[in-house]
N, C-alpha and C positions, 0 to 999 in steps of 0.2 A: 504493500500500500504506500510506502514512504516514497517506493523508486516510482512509482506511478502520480504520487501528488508532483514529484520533485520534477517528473517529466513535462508534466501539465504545468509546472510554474515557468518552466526553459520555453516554451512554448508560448507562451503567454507574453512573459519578455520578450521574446524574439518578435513578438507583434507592437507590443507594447512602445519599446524604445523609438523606434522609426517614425511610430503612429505621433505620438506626444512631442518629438521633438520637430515634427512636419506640422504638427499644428501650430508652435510657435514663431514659424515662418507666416503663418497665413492671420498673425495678429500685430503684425505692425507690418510699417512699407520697409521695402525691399534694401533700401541705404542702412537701415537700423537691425537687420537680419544677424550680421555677426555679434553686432551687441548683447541684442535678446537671447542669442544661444547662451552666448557666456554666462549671463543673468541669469537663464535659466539649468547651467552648470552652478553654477554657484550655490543656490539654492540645492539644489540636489548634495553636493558636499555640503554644506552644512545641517542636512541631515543627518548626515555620517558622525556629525561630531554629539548632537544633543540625543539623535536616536542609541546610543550605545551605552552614553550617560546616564540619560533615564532608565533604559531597560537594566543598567547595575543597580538600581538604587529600588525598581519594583519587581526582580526576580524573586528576591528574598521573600517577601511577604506574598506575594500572589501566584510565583511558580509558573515555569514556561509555557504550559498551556494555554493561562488566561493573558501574555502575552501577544499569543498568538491571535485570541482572539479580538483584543486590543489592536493589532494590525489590520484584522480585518474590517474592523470597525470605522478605522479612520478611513478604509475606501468612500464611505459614506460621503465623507464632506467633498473628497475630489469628484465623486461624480455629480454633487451639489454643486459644485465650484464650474463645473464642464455645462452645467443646465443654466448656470445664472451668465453664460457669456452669449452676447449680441452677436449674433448673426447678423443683420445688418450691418456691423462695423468690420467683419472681418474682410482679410483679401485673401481668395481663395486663389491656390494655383489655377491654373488651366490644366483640365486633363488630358493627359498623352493619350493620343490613338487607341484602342484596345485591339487585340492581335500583337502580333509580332513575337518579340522574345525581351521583355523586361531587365531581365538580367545583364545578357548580353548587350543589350544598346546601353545599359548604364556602365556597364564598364568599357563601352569602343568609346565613350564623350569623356571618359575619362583619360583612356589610351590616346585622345584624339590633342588632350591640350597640355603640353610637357612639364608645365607647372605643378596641374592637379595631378598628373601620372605620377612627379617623383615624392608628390608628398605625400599620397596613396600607398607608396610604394616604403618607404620610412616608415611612416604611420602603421604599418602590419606587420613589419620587419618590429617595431617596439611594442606593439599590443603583443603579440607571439613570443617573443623572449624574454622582454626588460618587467611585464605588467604581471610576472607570475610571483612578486615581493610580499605578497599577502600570505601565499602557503609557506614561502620559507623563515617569514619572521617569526613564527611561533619556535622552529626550532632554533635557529637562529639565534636567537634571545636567550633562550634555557642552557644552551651549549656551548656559547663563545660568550656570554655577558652573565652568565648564571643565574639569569630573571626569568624562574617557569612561567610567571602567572607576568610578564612584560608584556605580554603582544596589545593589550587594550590600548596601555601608553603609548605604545610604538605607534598604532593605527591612531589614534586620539592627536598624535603631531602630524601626521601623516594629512591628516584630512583640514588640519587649520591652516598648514601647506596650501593644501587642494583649493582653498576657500582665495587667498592670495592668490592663485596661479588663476583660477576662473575671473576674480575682478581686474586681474591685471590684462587679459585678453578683451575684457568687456570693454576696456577703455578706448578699442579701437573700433572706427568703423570702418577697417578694411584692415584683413589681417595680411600681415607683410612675410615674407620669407624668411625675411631675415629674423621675425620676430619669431616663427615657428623653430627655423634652425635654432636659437638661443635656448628655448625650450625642449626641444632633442637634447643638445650638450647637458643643459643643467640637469635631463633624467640620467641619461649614461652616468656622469660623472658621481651622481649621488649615489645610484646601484654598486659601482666601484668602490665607492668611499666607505658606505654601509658595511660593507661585505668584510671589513679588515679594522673595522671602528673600534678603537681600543676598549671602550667601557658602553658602558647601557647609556650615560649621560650624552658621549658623545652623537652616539646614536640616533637619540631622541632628536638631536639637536640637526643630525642630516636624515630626518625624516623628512625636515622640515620643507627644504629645497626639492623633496623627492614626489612630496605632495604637490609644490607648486608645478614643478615642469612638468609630470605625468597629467594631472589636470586641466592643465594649461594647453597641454599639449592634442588634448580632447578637447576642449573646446574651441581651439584657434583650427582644427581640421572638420569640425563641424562647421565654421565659419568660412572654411577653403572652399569646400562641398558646394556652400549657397551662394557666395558672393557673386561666380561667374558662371554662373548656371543658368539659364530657362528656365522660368519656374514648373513646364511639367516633367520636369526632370528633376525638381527640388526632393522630394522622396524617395526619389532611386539613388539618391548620391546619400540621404540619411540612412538608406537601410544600407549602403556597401559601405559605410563607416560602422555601420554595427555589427555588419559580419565580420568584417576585420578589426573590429574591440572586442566580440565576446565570442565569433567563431572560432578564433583563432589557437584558444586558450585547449581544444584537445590534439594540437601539433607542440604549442609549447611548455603546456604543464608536463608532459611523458619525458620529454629530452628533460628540463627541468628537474624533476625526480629521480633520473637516470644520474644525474653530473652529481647532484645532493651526495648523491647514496657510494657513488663510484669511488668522484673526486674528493668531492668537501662542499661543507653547506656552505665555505662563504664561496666558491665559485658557481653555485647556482645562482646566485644571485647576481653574482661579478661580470657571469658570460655574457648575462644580457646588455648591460652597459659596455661590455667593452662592440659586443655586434651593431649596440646601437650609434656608438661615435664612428664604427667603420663606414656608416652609411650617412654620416654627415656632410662629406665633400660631394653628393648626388643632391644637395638642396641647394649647393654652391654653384651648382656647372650649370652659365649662359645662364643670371639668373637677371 
């Protein structure tokens, strides 16, 4: 029953991300597009940091179940929140033609403009190797910093990170390459740095840039996607940043587990940064 709810929640996601973040395209004009994602990354990381807070503080007394159902509950007010918005004020894409092959035409207009191909091509290359820091902080933490019960903290800096890295993308309304490459570097180099951190404090302390760039680095290619796009192609370029954020993750979590287990836990974590600076001189060429 558990692999069957958990399959129905992958599922759900997988509709879900593309869906929600193509509607925030169709709620402001098109110049304010990269803003609004960031805004709306934003908000999503600071979730991260009060939703983990609170559930320490109400597992004790109330126990994971009614957690659970406390999650479901708060669907409530988003689908209230989805009913109280004007339709009249929204701008809706244009729909693409129906027929054809959806998939494929979003990735040849991808293939087609050398910009969005190489930062596509980055952007999956660090969802795939650099973004699997989640599962190896927990050992991580217990085994090079002796903190078993560390990972809350660790993800707790990670995401106030995350919160800086999406306002600092918000502040543009045209996201640059050069702003993106800056955000590549500073994931790589924090995975690296993490990975050989002398102490837990240190640690804490480059979560911090590790939350910003990884964030930032989602947000500013959510803003790549829409800026020079047709809008009925704005969705096809949201869902192939979703598949390459969260498809990605059963190519990279397996090698990931494989190097942990082989090499060393701080090179699972290491390899991704150092694969992701190899691919930063492809955001430089004829830019």
């Amino acid at each position: 029953m558990i692999y069957l709810l958990s399959f129905g929640t992958g599922i759900a996601s997988a509709i879900d991300n593309p869906s929600r973040r193509g509607l925030v395209t169709e709620l402001v004009e098109p110049s304010e597009i990269p803003n609004a994602m960031s805004l709306n990354t934003t908000v999503m990381t600071g979730s991260r940091i009060f939703g983990p807070a609170l559930a320490a503080v109400l597992i004790g007394p109330l126990g994971t179940a009614w957690l659970f159902a406390l999650n479901a509950v708060s669907y409530l007010f988003v689908i209230g929140s989805l009913l109280m918005i004007d339709k009249t004020k929204m701008l809706p894409a244009t729909s693409a033609a129906r027929g054809g092959k959806p998939v494929r035409e979003g990735l040849s207009f991808v293939w087609r403009d050398p910009m969005l191909r190489r930062a596509f091509i980055v952007f999956t290359v660090v969802s795939t190797f650099a973004f699997n820091y989640s599962v190896v902080m927990p050992k991580l933490s217990d085994v090079r910093w002796g903190q078993a019960n560390g990972y809350p903290i660790l993800l707790t800096c990670v995401s106030i990170g995350s919160v800086f890295g999406a306002l600092g993308t918000a502040r543009f309304t045209r996201i640059t390459m050069r702003w993106y490459a800056t955000l590549v570097i500073i994931n790589g180099v924090s995975c690296i740095a993490i990975a050989w951190a002398p102490n837990f404090l240190v640690a804490c302390l480059l979560c911090l840039p590790l939350g910003l760039g990884g964030t930032g680095l989602v947000a500013s290619m959510n803003g790549l996607s829409q800026q020079n796009t047709p809008p009925e192609m704005r969705s096809r370029m949201l869902a192939l940043v979703a598949v390459a954020f969260l498809g990605s993750t059963p190519i990279g979590g397996p090698v990931t587990g494989w190097i942990g287990d082989n090499i060393g836990i701080e090179w699972s974590i290491a390899y991704g940064g150092i694969l992701t600076l190899l691919f930063v001189p492809m955001l430089w060429k004829d830019r």
